[in-house]
N, C-alpha and C positions, 0 to 999 in steps of 0.2 A: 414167059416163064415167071413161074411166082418164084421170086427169093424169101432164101428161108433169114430170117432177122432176130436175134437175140436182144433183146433191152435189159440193161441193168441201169436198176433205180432206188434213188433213195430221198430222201428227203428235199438234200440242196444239188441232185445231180442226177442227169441220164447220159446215157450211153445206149451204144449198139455196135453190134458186130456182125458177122456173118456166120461164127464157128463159134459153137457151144464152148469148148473148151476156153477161146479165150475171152468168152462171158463171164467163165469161171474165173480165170486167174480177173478180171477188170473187176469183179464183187466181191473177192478176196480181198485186194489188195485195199480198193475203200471198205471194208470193214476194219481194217488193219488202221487206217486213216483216221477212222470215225471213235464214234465216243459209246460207251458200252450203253447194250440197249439200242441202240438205231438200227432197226434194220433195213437190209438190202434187198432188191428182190431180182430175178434175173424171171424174164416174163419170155414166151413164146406164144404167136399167134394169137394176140390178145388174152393167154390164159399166164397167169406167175406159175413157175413149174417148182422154186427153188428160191428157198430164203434165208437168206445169214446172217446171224447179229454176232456182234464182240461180247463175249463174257468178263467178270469181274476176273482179273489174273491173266487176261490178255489171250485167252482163248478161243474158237470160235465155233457159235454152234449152228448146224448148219443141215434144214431138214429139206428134202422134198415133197413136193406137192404133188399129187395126183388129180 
């Protein structure tokens, strides 16, 4: 059985999990971490589906890929 694998990556760090969701909350919470402008990417099946950076004002913006 293939597992399905989540990475979240950034510059100084990877990650992985097994559930989207909490790919999500692990690239949230390093963007919250990180310095504005860096972004994160949360990858599937060797494709980045989803990427988030910190905004000026402590925001974050956070688009999907297709």
């Amino acid at each position: 059985m293939i597992r399905e694998t989540w990475c979240i990556i950034s510059e100084n760090s990877f990650d992985e999990t097994d559930h989207f969701n909490d790919a999500l909350r692990i690239a949230r919470t390093l963007v919250l971490e990180g310095q504005t402008g860096e972004p994160i990417c949360i990858e599937h099946r060797g494709r980045v589906i989803r990427q988030m950076v910190l905004l000026p004002g402590g925001n974050i913006a956070e688009q999907e890929i297709e």
